[in-house]
C-alpha positions, 0 to 999 in steps of 0.5 A: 985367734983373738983377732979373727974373733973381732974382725968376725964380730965387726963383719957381723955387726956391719951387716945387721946394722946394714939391714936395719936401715930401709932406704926409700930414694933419697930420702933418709940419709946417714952422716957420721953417726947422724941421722937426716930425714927429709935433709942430706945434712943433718945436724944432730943425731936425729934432724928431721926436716918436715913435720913428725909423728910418734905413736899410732893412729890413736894415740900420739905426739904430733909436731906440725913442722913449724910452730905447734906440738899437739899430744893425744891420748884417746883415753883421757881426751881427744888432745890438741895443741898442747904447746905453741908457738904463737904470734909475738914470739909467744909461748902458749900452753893449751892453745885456744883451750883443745884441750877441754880440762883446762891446764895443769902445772904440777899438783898445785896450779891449774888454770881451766879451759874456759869458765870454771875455776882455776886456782893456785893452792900451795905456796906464796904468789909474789908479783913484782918480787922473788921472796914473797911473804903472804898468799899475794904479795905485790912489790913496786919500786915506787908504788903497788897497785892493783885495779877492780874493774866492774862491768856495767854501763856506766861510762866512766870510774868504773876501776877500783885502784888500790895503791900502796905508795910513798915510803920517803921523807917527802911522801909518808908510806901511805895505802889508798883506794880510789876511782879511775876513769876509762883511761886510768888517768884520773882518780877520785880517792874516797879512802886513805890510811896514812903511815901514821895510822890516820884515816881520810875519808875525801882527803888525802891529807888527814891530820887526825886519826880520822878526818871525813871531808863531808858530811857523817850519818850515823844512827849512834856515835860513842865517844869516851871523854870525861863527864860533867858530874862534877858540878853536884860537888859541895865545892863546885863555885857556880856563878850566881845568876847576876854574875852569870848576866854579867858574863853573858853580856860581855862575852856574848856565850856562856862560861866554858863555851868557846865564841862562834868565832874560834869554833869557826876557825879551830872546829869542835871537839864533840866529846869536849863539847857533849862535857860542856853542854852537860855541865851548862844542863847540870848548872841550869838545874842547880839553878832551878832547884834553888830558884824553887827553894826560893819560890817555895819559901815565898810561897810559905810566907804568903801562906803565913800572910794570908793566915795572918790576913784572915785573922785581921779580917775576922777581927775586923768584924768581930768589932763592927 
Protein backbone atom coordinates (compact mmCIF):
# COMPACT_ATOMS: atom_id res chain seq x y z
CA UNK A 1 0.00 0.00 0.00
CA UNK A 2 2.84 1.96 0.99
CA UNK A 3 4.37 1.82 -2.04
CA UNK A 4 1.25 2.75 -4.40
CA UNK A 5 0.96 5.58 -2.34
CA UNK A 6 4.53 7.00 -3.30
CA UNK A 7 4.50 6.00 -6.91
CA UNK A 8 1.19 8.02 -7.01
CA UNK A 9 2.74 10.85 -5.41
CA UNK A 10 5.92 10.87 -7.82
CA UNK A 11 3.29 10.52 -10.91
CA UNK A 12 1.45 13.59 -9.66
CA UNK A 13 4.28 15.75 -8.73
CA UNK A 14 5.90 14.90 -12.62
CA UNK A 15 3.07 15.91 -14.13
CA UNK A 16 2.20 19.69 -12.27
CA UNK A 17 6.11 20.12 -12.39
CA UNK A 18 5.48 19.29 -16.48
CA UNK A 19 2.96 21.84 -16.39
CA UNK A 20 4.72 24.72 -14.93
CA UNK A 21 7.02 24.87 -17.54
CA UNK A 22 5.89 26.69 -21.00
CA UNK A 23 8.41 26.31 -23.45
CA UNK A 24 8.60 28.55 -26.37
CA UNK A 25 11.03 26.83 -29.20
CA UNK A 26 14.30 26.47 -27.99
CA UNK A 27 14.64 28.74 -25.80
CA UNK A 28 14.46 27.65 -22.16
CA UNK A 29 16.01 24.78 -21.37
CA UNK A 30 16.42 22.54 -18.10
CA UNK A 31 19.42 20.63 -17.27
CA UNK A 32 20.00 18.59 -14.29
CA UNK A 33 18.15 20.65 -12.03
CA UNK A 34 19.47 23.68 -13.73
CA UNK A 35 17.80 26.18 -15.56
CA UNK A 36 19.27 28.06 -18.99
CA UNK A 37 17.34 30.80 -20.52
CA UNK A 38 18.85 31.98 -23.99
CA UNK A 39 21.72 29.08 -23.24
CA UNK A 40 21.23 24.98 -23.70
CA UNK A 41 24.14 25.12 -21.14
CA UNK A 42 23.39 26.36 -17.94
CA UNK A 43 25.57 26.53 -15.22
CA UNK A 44 24.08 27.50 -12.17
CA UNK A 45 20.58 27.29 -11.01
CA UNK A 46 19.25 30.19 -12.91
CA UNK A 47 21.84 31.31 -15.96
CA UNK A 48 20.27 33.64 -18.21
CA UNK A 49 22.32 34.71 -21.46
CA UNK A 50 21.15 37.98 -22.50
CA UNK A 51 19.69 41.04 -20.64
CA UNK A 52 16.99 40.78 -17.43
CA UNK A 53 14.24 42.36 -15.87
CA UNK A 54 12.35 41.55 -12.68
CA UNK A 55 9.17 43.46 -11.41
CA UNK A 56 6.75 45.51 -13.97
CA UNK A 57 6.57 47.96 -16.23
CA UNK A 58 6.91 50.46 -13.46
CA UNK A 59 8.71 49.42 -10.83
CA UNK A 60 11.71 47.10 -11.49
CA UNK A 61 15.45 45.56 -11.28
CA UNK A 62 17.01 45.80 -14.87
CA UNK A 63 20.26 43.99 -15.82
CA UNK A 64 21.28 45.63 -19.30
CA UNK A 65 23.58 42.13 -20.15
CA UNK A 66 26.60 43.46 -20.03
CA UNK A 67 27.93 45.79 -17.36
CA UNK A 68 25.19 47.90 -15.63
CA UNK A 69 22.10 47.28 -12.98
CA UNK A 70 19.57 49.79 -13.17
CA UNK A 71 16.76 49.95 -9.90
CA UNK A 72 13.50 51.72 -10.42
CA UNK A 73 10.82 52.38 -8.17
CA UNK A 74 8.47 55.05 -9.32
CA UNK A 75 7.44 56.24 -5.82
CA UNK A 76 10.50 57.56 -4.53
CA UNK A 77 12.25 58.32 -8.28
CA UNK A 78 12.48 57.44 -11.53
CA UNK A 79 16.10 55.48 -10.90
CA UNK A 80 18.88 54.74 -13.25
CA UNK A 81 22.10 52.98 -13.27
CA UNK A 82 22.69 52.20 -9.68
CA UNK A 83 25.59 49.79 -10.04
CA UNK A 84 28.17 49.91 -13.18
CA UNK A 85 30.71 48.69 -14.39
CA UNK A 86 32.74 51.14 -15.70
CA UNK A 87 35.98 51.83 -18.23
CA UNK A 88 39.28 50.83 -16.23
CA UNK A 89 37.48 47.63 -14.37
CA UNK A 90 35.85 50.48 -12.31
CA UNK A 91 33.36 49.77 -9.90
CA UNK A 92 30.62 52.83 -10.03
CA UNK A 93 27.69 53.48 -7.57
CA UNK A 94 25.06 55.92 -9.03
CA UNK A 95 26.51 56.27 -12.49
CA UNK A 96 26.79 59.74 -14.05
CA UNK A 97 24.34 60.75 -10.92
CA UNK A 98 20.66 58.98 -12.54
CA UNK A 99 19.86 58.82 -9.42
CA UNK A 100 19.25 62.73 -8.43
CA UNK A 101 19.27 62.29 -4.37
CA UNK A 102 22.67 61.44 -4.30
CA UNK A 103 24.18 58.05 -2.88
CA UNK A 104 23.84 56.68 0.54
CA UNK A 105 25.97 54.23 2.18
CA UNK A 106 24.21 53.13 5.30
CA UNK A 107 22.69 55.57 7.86
CA UNK A 108 25.74 57.71 8.37
CA UNK A 109 27.57 58.49 4.50
CA UNK A 110 26.05 60.12 1.86
CA UNK A 111 27.70 61.40 -1.00
CA UNK A 112 25.20 63.90 -3.52
CA UNK A 113 24.42 63.84 -6.87
CA UNK A 114 26.14 66.80 -7.78
CA UNK A 115 26.32 70.31 -5.84
CA UNK A 116 24.97 70.12 -2.35
CA UNK A 117 26.35 68.62 0.67
CA UNK A 118 27.78 65.17 1.47
CA UNK A 119 29.02 64.16 4.73
CA UNK A 120 30.17 61.44 6.45
CA UNK A 121 28.92 61.71 10.23
CA UNK A 122 29.71 58.83 12.70
CA UNK A 123 32.92 57.37 13.27
CA UNK A 124 36.53 57.93 12.36
CA UNK A 125 37.92 58.31 8.55
CA UNK A 126 41.46 56.88 8.46
CA UNK A 127 43.55 57.23 5.26
CA UNK A 128 46.37 55.58 4.91
CA UNK A 129 45.90 53.48 8.10
CA UNK A 130 42.92 50.84 9.50
CA UNK A 131 42.87 52.17 13.33
CA UNK A 132 42.46 55.65 13.12
CA UNK A 133 42.15 58.06 16.20
CA UNK A 134 40.47 61.44 15.26
CA UNK A 135 37.56 62.50 12.54
CA UNK A 136 40.70 62.27 9.87
CA UNK A 137 43.58 60.55 10.31
CA UNK A 138 46.26 60.50 7.37
CA UNK A 139 49.20 57.97 8.07
CA UNK A 140 52.35 57.83 5.41
CA UNK A 141 55.27 55.65 5.79
CA UNK A 142 57.56 58.55 5.35
CA UNK A 143 55.30 61.39 5.35
CA UNK A 144 51.44 62.72 5.61
CA UNK A 145 50.25 65.04 3.38
CA UNK A 146 47.29 66.84 2.20
CA UNK A 147 47.36 69.52 -0.75
CA UNK A 148 44.43 72.92 -0.43
CA UNK A 149 44.40 74.11 -3.97
CA UNK A 150 42.60 77.33 -4.67
CA UNK A 151 40.91 78.32 -8.09
CA UNK A 152 41.90 81.37 -9.32
CA UNK A 153 44.06 82.84 -12.32
CA UNK A 154 47.02 82.73 -10.94
CA UNK A 155 49.74 80.69 -12.76
CA UNK A 156 51.43 79.16 -10.26
CA UNK A 157 51.62 78.04 -6.15
CA UNK A 158 48.28 78.00 -6.36
CA UNK A 159 48.19 74.38 -3.68
CA UNK A 160 48.56 74.60 -0.15
CA UNK A 161 50.81 71.41 1.01
CA UNK A 162 50.50 70.24 4.61
CA UNK A 163 52.93 67.89 5.60
CA UNK A 164 53.69 66.00 8.65
CA UNK A 165 57.22 64.30 8.12
CA UNK A 166 60.64 63.14 9.49
CA UNK A 167 60.40 61.27 12.79
CA UNK A 168 64.32 59.88 12.54
CA UNK A 169 67.42 60.59 14.17
CA UNK A 170 68.43 62.30 10.78
CA UNK A 171 65.42 64.17 10.28
CA UNK A 172 63.35 65.24 13.59
CA UNK A 173 59.42 64.65 13.26
CA UNK A 174 58.60 67.92 11.78
CA UNK A 175 54.89 69.65 10.57
CA UNK A 176 55.08 72.00 7.53
CA UNK A 177 52.67 74.23 5.29
CA UNK A 178 54.12 75.42 1.97
CA UNK A 179 53.28 76.46 -1.49
CA UNK A 180 53.34 74.13 -4.68
CA UNK A 181 53.70 75.21 -7.88
CA UNK A 182 51.32 73.72 -10.92
CA UNK A 183 53.37 70.35 -11.09
CA UNK A 184 53.70 70.15 -7.07
CA UNK A 185 57.31 69.83 -7.45
CA UNK A 186 58.58 72.85 -6.00
CA UNK A 187 57.68 74.53 -2.48
CA UNK A 188 58.19 77.51 -0.86
CA UNK A 189 57.58 76.92 3.05
CA UNK A 190 56.51 79.86 4.99
CA UNK A 191 55.64 78.07 8.22
CA UNK A 192 56.95 75.10 10.22
CA UNK A 193 56.68 73.31 13.81
CA UNK A 194 59.59 71.31 14.61
CA UNK A 195 59.40 68.38 16.87
CA UNK A 196 61.05 70.34 19.56
CA UNK A 197 58.08 72.84 19.82
CA UNK A 198 60.18 75.62 17.85
CA UNK A 199 58.41 77.78 14.97
CA UNK A 200 59.89 78.73 11.52
CA UNK A 201 58.65 81.29 9.85
CA UNK A 202 60.80 81.54 6.27
CA UNK A 203 63.18 78.71 7.49
CA UNK A 204 63.15 75.21 8.01
CA UNK A 205 65.63 75.24 10.29
CA UNK A 206 64.41 77.27 13.34
CA UNK A 207 67.05 77.21 16.26
CA UNK A 208 64.81 79.15 18.81
CA UNK A 209 61.12 78.80 19.88
CA UNK A 210 60.41 81.14 17.35
CA UNK A 211 62.62 82.13 14.32
CA UNK A 212 61.12 84.61 11.22
CA UNK A 213 63.61 84.66 8.33
CA UNK A 214 62.11 88.32 7.63
CA UNK A 215 60.97 91.37 8.79
CA UNK A 216 58.03 91.34 11.85
CA UNK A 217 55.32 94.28 12.06
CA UNK A 218 53.73 94.53 15.01
CA UNK A 219 51.60 97.12 16.46
CA UNK A 220 52.41 95.83 20.31
CA UNK A 221 55.24 93.21 21.45
CA UNK A 222 55.39 92.09 25.33
CA UNK A 223 58.11 90.63 26.58
CA UNK A 224 58.38 89.32 30.17
CA UNK A 225 62.26 89.89 31.46
CA UNK A 226 63.42 91.52 34.47
CA UNK A 227 63.36 95.26 35.11
CA UNK A 228 65.99 97.74 35.47
CA UNK A 229 64.76 99.12 39.11
CA UNK A 230 67.45 98.13 40.60
CA UNK A 231 69.57 101.16 39.73
CA UNK A 232 67.55 103.64 42.40
CA UNK A 233 69.10 101.26 45.31
CA UNK A 234 70.98 102.89 47.94
CA UNK A 235 73.98 100.30 46.84
CA UNK A 236 73.78 100.32 43.31
CA UNK A 237 77.72 101.62 42.39
CA UNK A 238 77.17 104.17 39.37
CA UNK A 239 80.24 105.26 37.55
CA UNK A 240 81.00 108.76 38.24
CA UNK A 241 80.89 110.70 34.85
CA UNK A 242 84.62 111.06 34.59
CA UNK A 243 84.72 107.37 34.68
CA UNK A 244 81.96 106.98 32.56
CA UNK A 245 84.14 109.19 29.67
CA UNK A 246 86.61 107.07 30.71
CA UNK A 247 85.11 103.85 29.45
CA UNK A 248 83.31 105.19 26.59
CA UNK A 249 86.52 106.23 25.01
CA UNK A 250 88.29 103.01 25.52
CA UNK A 251 85.56 100.71 24.60
CA UNK A 252 83.50 102.92 22.10
CA UNK A 253 79.82 101.74 23.86
CA UNK A 254 78.33 102.25 26.94
CA UNK A 255 78.97 99.74 30.19
CA UNK A 256 76.63 96.65 29.84
CA UNK A 257 76.21 97.30 26.16
CA UNK A 258 77.14 94.83 23.82
CA UNK A 259 79.90 96.27 20.99
CA UNK A 260 78.26 96.49 17.10
CA UNK A 261 80.67 93.87 16.36
CA UNK A 262 79.28 90.97 18.78
CA UNK A 263 75.41 92.37 18.01
CA UNK A 264 76.47 91.42 14.41
CA UNK A 265 77.63 88.25 14.85
CA UNK A 266 75.23 86.90 17.82
CA UNK A 267 71.82 88.93 17.36
CA UNK A 268 70.20 90.74 20.31
CA UNK A 269 68.15 89.59 23.10
CA UNK A 270 65.23 92.24 22.80
CA UNK A 271 63.83 91.61 26.42
CA UNK A 272 67.69 91.78 27.63
CA UNK A 273 68.44 94.62 25.68
CA UNK A 274 64.86 96.78 26.47
CA UNK A 275 66.57 95.95 30.56
CA UNK A 276 69.67 97.79 29.32
CA UNK A 277 68.56 100.49 27.80
CA UNK A 278 66.11 100.94 30.87
CA UNK A 279 69.04 100.90 33.20
CA UNK A 280 71.28 103.61 30.93
CA UNK A 281 67.35 106.12 31.22
CA UNK A 282 67.70 105.26 34.91
CA UNK A 283 71.34 105.97 35.36
CA UNK A 284 71.15 109.17 33.05
CA UNK A 285 68.47 110.38 35.33
CA UNK A 286 70.52 109.85 38.60
CA UNK A 287 72.94 111.77 36.89
CA UNK A 288 70.62 114.67 35.93
CA UNK A 289 69.44 115.03 39.28
CA UNK A 290 72.67 115.42 41.14
CA UNK A 291 73.96 117.25 38.21
CA UNK A 292 70.94 119.50 39.41
CA UNK A 293 71.88 119.40 43.04
CA UNK A 294 75.08 120.73 42.03
CA UNK A 295 73.77 123.66 39.80
CA UNK A 296 71.31 124.37 42.28
CA UNK A 297 73.65 124.65 45.25
CA UNK A 298 75.83 127.14 42.43
CA UNK A 299 72.96 128.74 42.23
CA UNK A 300 72.43 129.42 46.11
CA UNK A 301 76.01 130.54 46.29
CA UNK A 302 75.58 133.26 43.55
CA UNK A 303 72.74 134.26 45.37
CA UNK A 304 74.79 134.58 48.51
CA UNK A 305 77.27 136.36 46.18
CA UNK A 306 75.22 138.86 44.85
CA UNK A 307 73.74 139.61 48.30
CA UNK A 308 77.31 140.00 49.39
CA UNK A 309 78.00 142.23 46.11
CA UNK A 310 75.07 144.40 46.84
CA UNK A 311 76.38 145.36 50.18
CA UNK A 312 79.85 146.15 48.99
CA UNK A 313 78.47 148.52 46.75
CA UNK A 314 76.22 150.18 49.00
CA UNK A 315 79.04 150.62 51.30
CA UNK A 316 81.02 151.51 48.64
CA UNK A 317 78.76 154.64 48.31
CA UNK A 318 77.81 155.26 51.59
CA UNK A 319 81.90 156.24 51.76
CA UNK A 320 81.92 158.69 48.49
Amino acid sequence: MKRILLLLFVTCYNVVSAQNWSLNGSDIYYTGGRVGVNTSTPTVVLDVNGDMRVGNSTNFLYYNGSADINFRYLGRGSGGRAIVHDEGNTLVLNFAGDFSGGTKLGASTYFAAATGVSYLNAGNVGLGTTNPMRKLHLFGITSSEMILEENNALPDYRKWNLVADGGTAATPSRFYIRQLNDAGTDGIVPFLISGGGNVGIGTMLPSEKLCVNGTVLAKKVRVATGWADYVFDSGYQLKSLPELGAFIQANKHLPGIPASSEVEQHGVDLGDMVRLQQEKIEELTLYLLEEHKKMAAQQDELAELKKRLSKLEVADKKKK
